[in-house]
C-alpha positions as CSV (number, residue, x, y, z in Angstrom):
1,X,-49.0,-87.8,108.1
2,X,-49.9,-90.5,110.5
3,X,-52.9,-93.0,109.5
4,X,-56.1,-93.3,111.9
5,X,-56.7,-96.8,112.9
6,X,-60.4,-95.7,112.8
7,X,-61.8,-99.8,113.2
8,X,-61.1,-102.8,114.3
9,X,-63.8,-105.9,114.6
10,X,-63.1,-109.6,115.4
11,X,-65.5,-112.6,114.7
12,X,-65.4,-116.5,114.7
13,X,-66.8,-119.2,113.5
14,X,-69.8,-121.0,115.3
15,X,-68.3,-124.3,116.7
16,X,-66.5,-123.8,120.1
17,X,-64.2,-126.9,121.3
18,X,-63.1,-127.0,124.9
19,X,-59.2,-128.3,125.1
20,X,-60.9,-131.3,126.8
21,X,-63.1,-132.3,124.0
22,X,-59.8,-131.6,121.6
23,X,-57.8,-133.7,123.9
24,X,-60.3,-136.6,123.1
25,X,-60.5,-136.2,119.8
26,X,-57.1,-136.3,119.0
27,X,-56.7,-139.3,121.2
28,X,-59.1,-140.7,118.7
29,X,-57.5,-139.3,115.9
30,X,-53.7,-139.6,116.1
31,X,-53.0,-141.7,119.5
32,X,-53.1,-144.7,117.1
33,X,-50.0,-143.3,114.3
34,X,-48.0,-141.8,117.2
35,X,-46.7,-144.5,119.9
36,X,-45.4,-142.1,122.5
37,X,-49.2,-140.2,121.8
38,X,-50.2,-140.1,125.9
39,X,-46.6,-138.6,126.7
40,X,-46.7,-136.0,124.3
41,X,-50.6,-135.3,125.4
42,X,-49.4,-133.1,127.9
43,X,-49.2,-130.0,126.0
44,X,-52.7,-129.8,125.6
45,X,-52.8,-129.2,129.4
46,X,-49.9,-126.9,129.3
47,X,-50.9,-124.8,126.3
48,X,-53.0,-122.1,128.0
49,X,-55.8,-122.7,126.2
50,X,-59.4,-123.7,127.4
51,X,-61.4,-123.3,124.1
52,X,-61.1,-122.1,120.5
53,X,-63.3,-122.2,117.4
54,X,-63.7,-123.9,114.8
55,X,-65.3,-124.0,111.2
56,X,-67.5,-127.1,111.4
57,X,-68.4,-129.6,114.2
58,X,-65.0,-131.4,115.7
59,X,-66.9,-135.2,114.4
60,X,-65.9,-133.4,110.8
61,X,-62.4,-133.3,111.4
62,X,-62.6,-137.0,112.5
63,X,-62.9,-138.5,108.9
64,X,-60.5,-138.1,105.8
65,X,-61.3,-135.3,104.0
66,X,-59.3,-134.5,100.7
67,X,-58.0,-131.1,99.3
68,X,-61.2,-130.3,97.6
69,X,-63.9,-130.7,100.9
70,X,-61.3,-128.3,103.2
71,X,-61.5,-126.3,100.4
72,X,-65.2,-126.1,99.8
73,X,-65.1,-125.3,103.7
74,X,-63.2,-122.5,103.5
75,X,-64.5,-120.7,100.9
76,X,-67.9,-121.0,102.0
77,X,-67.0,-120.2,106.2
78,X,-63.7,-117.6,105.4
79,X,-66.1,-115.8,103.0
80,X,-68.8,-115.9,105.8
81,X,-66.0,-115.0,108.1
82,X,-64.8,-112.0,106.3
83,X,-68.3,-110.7,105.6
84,X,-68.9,-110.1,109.5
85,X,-65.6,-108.6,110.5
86,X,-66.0,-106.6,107.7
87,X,-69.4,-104.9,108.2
88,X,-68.3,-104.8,112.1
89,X,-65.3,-103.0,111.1
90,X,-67.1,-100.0,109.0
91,X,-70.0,-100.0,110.9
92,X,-68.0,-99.0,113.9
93,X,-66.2,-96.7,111.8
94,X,-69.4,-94.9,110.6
95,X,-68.8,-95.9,106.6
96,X,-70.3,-98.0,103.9
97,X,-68.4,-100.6,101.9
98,X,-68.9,-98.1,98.8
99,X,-66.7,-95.9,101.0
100,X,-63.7,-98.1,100.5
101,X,-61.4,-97.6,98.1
102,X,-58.9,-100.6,98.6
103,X,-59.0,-104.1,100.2
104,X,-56.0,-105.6,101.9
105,X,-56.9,-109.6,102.5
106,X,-54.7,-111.7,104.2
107,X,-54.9,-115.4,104.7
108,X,-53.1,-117.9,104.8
109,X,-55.2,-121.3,104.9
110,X,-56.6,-121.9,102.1
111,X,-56.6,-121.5,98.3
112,X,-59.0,-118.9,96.6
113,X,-59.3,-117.8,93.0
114,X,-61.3,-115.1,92.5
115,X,-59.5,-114.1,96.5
116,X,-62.1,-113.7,99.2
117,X,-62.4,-110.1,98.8
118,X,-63.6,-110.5,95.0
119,X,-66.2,-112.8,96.4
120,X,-67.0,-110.5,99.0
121,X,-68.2,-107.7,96.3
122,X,-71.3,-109.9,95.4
123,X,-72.3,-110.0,99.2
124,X,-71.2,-106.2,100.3
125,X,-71.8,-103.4,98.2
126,X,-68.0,-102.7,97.3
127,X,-67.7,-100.0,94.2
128,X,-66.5,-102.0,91.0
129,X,-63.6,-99.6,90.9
130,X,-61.8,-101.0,94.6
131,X,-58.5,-101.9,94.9
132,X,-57.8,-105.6,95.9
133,X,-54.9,-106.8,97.2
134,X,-55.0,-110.3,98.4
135,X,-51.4,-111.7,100.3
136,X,-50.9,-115.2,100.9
137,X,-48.4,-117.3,103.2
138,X,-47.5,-114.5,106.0
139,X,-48.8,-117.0,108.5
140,X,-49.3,-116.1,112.0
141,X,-47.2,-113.1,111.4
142,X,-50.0,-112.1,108.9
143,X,-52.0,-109.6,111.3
144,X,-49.3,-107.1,111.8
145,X,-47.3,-107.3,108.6
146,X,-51.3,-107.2,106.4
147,X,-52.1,-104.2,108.9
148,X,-48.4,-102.3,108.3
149,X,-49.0,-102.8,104.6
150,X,-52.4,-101.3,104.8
151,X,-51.3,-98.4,106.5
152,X,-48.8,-97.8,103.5
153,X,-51.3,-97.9,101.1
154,X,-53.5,-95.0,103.1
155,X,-50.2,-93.0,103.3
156,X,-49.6,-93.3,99.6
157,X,-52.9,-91.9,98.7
158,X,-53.8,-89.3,101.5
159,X,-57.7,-89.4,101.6
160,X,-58.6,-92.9,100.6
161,X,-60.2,-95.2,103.1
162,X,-58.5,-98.7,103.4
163,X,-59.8,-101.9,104.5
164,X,-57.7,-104.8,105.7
165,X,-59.2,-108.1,106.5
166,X,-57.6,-111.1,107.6
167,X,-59.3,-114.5,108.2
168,X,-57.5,-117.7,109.1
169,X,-59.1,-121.6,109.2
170,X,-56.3,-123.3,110.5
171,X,-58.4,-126.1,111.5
172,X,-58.7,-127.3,108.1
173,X,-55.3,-128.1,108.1
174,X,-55.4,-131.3,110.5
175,X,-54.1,-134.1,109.5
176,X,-56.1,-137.5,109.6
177,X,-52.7,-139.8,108.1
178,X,-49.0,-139.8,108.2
179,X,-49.3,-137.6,111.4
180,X,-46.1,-136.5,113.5
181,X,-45.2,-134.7,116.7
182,X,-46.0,-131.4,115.0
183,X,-50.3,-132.8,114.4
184,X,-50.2,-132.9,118.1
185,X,-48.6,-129.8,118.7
186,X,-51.1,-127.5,116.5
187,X,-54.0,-129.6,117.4
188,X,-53.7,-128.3,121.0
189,X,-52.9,-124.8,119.7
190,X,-55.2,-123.8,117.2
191,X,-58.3,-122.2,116.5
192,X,-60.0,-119.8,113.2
193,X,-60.8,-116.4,113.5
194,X,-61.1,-113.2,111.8
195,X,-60.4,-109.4,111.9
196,X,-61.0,-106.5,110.2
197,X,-59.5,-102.8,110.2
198,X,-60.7,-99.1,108.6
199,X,-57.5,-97.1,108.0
200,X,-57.5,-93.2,106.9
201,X,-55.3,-90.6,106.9
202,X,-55.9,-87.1,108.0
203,X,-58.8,-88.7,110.5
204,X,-58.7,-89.6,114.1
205,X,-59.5,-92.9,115.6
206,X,-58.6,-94.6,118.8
207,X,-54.7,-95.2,117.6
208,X,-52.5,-93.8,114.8
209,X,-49.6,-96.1,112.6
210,X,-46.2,-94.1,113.1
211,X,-44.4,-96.8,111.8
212,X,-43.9,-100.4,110.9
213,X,-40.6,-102.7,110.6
214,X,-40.1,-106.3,109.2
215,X,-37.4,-108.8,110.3
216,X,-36.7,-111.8,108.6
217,X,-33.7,-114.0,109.8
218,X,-31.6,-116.1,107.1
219,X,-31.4,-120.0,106.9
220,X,-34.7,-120.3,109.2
221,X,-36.9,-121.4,106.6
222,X,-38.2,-124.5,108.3
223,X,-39.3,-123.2,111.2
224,X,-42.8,-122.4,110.4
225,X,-44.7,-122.8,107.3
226,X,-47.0,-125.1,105.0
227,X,-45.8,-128.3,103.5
228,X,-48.6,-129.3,100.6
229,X,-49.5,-132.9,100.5
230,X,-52.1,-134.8,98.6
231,X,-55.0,-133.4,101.0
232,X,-54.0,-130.5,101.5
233,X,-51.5,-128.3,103.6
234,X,-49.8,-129.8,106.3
235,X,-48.3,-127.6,109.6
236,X,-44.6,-127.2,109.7
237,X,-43.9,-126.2,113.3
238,X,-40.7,-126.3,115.1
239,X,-40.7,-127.1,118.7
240,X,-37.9,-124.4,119.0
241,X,-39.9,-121.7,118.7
242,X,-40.0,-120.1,122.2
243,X,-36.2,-120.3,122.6
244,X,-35.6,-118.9,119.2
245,X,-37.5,-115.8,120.4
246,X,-36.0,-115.4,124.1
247,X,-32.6,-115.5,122.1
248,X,-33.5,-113.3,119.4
249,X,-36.3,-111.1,119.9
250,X,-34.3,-108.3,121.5
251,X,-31.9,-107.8,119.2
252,X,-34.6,-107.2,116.2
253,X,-36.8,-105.2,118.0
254,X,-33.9,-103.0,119.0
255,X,-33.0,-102.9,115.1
256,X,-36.6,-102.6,114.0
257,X,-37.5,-99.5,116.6
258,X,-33.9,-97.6,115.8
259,X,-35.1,-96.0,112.7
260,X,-38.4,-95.0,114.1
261,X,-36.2,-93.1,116.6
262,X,-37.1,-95.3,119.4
263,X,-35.7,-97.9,121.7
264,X,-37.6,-100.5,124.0
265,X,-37.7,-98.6,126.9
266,X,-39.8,-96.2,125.0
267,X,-42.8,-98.6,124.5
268,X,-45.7,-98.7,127.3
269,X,-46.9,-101.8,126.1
270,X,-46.2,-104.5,123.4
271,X,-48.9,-106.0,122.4
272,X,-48.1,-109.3,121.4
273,X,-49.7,-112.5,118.9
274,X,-49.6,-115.0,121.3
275,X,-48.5,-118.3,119.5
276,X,-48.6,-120.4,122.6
277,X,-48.3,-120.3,126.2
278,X,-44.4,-120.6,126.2
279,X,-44.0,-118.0,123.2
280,X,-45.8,-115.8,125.5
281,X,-43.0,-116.3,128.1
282,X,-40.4,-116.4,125.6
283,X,-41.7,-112.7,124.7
284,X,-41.8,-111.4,128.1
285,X,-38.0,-112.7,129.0
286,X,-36.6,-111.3,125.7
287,X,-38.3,-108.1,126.0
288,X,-37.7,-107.5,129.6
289,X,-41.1,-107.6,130.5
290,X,-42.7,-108.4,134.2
291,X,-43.6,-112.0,134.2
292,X,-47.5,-111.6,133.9
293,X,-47.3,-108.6,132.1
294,X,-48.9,-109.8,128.6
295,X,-52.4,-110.6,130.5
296,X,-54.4,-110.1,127.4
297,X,-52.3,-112.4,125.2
298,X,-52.7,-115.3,127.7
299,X,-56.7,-114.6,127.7
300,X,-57.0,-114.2,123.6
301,X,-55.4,-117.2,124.0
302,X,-57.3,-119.2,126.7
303,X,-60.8,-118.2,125.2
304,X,-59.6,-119.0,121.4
305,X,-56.1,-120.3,121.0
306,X,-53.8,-119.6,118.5
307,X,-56.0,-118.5,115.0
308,X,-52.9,-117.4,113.4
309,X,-53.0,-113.9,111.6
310,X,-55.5,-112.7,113.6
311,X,-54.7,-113.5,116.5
312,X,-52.6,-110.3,117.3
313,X,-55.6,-107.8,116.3
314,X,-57.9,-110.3,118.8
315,X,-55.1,-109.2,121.7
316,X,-55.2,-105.1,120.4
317,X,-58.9,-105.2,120.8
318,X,-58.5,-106.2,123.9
319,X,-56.3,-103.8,125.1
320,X,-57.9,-101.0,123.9
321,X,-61.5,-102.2,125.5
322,X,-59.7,-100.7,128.9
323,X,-57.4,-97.9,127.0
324,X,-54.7,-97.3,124.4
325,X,-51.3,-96.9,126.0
326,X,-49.5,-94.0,125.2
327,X,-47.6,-95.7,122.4
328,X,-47.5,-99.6,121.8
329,X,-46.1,-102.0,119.3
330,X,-48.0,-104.8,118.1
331,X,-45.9,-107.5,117.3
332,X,-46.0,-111.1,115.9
333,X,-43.9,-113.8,114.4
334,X,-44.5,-116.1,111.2
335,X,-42.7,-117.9,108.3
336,X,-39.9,-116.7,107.2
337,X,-39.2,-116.9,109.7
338,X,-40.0,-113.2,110.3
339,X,-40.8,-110.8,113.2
340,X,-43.5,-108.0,112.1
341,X,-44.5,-104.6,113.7
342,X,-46.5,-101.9,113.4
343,X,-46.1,-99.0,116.4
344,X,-49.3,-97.1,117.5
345,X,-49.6,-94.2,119.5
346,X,-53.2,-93.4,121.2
347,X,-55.1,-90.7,120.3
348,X,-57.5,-88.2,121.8
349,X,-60.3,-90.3,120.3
């Protein structure tokens, strides 16, 4: 049986930075450790982003904080973070929290033991008897592979109601010393965010799972990722990103649809994490898409920039404010480097 994506519900955090104000700040920031700083600026200008939000003020990010502050940031905004999307989610969905019988949390950005969902239950009224699962380090990809794996865990129990939430504070990963090209490329690019998702089987909501698919190519491990330093984690970004997925992004989602019985042409819409402007355009090449076509992705984007996991469930929201296509595929890519789907197909509801 198919699962009923019966929720979904976004939220961010209070602090909103236009891309001129970021612009400044990392002029202030890094233009002194990087000597080619006002050549390189340019991408904050070409990354399609106007603003995004943030966890605290952008004068926080301007002083050296050590592994223990970010920390004491993220537990106390994801957790905030998590509660909203959360209640969002199963309010839209008609439920309680005592309704849920597992918890899927991904995220990626910071270091919690008990997870966030654990601390969730003294701020939600969770049963004691709810499954947890918390996943760490799927990165941007995080959204779609955390939402597949959710919709496993409802098909493996028929009945029980599954919530996946995902939050992401990649602001608290800038670095204030031994910054490179890659501080100036995720300073233009990213943002925090959250989402949340009910998941049932045997129920209608406003799209069904039919399937999900995972790619992950060999000897591509430094692409993406986290490299941990003394204050924390660092960004490890490649700059090859875009042509990476213009090269390879047909291929796998021709693999990855195959078993599901379907091929490209099949899709009515792929609805897509947008890492960055160019990604976006990588995506529409590779996936022979009409330039233009992924208008939601470059507006997720514009309004928030890149919040990582999330991200991908900020663009499906959208879509589905002005209708489900017949049958999409929500797709992002992440370290692994991996390519993650999930296929929906709209429903009556």
């Amino acid at each position: 049986m198919a699962v009923a994506l019966l929720s979904l519900a976004t939220a961010t955090p209070p602090h909103t930075l236009s891309q001129d104000d970021a612009l400044a700040a990392a002029r202030e920031l890094l233009a002194g450790q990087i000597g080619d700083f006002d050549r390189l600026s340019g991408v904050y200008a070409n990354a399609g982003i106007a603003f995004r939000q943030l966890a605290r003020p952008v004068e926080w990010y301007l002083q050296p904080r050590n592994f223990t502050e970010r920390t004491e940031v993220y537990l106390e905004v994801a957790l905030e973070m998590f509660v909203e999307a959360a209640q969002a989610a199963l309010a839209e969905a008609g439920l309680g929290a005592g309704d849920i019988d597992t918890i899927v949390t991904v995220s990626s950005t910071g270091i919690a033991t008990p997870s966030l969902d654990a601390r969730a239950m003294g701020k939600m009224a969770f049963r004691s008897d709810v499954a947890r699962v918390p996943v760490f380090g799927l990165g941007c990809a995080g959204g779609v592979s955390g939402l597949g794996l959710s919709a496993k865990l409802a098909q493996a129990t028929p009945g029980s109601t599954v919530l996946f939430v995902t939050v992401e504070l990649c602001s608290l990963a800038l670095r204030t010393e031994g910054v490179g090209k890659a501080d100036i490329v995720s300073t233009a690019l990213f943002g925090d965010g959250a989402a949340a998702c009910v998941l049932r089987v045997g129920d209608e909501g406003f799209a069904e799972i039919v399937g999900s698919a995972e790619k992950t190519w060999p000897d591509t491990l430094d692409i993406m990722g986290w490299q941990v330093e003394p204050n924390g984690l660092g960004v490890v970004l490649n700059r090859a990103i875009p042509a990476f997925a213009r090269r390879q992004m047909a291929e796998a989602m021709t693999q990855m649809l195959e078993p599901q019985g379907l091929q490209i042409g099949d899709v009515d819409r792929f609805i897509c994490h947008p890492g960055g402007a160019k990604v976006v355009d990588a995506m529409e090449s590779a996936l022979a898409l009409g330039q233009g076509s992924l208008d939601h992705e470059r507006e997720v984007l514009r309004c928030h920039g890149n919040m990582s996991a999330p991200t991908a469930l900020f663009v499906l929201d959208s879509v589905r404010s002005q209708q489900m296509p017949p049958l999409s595929v929500l797709t992002a890519l992440g370290p692994g480097f991996t390519v993650s789907t999930v296929t929906l197909r709209q429903t009556a509801a």
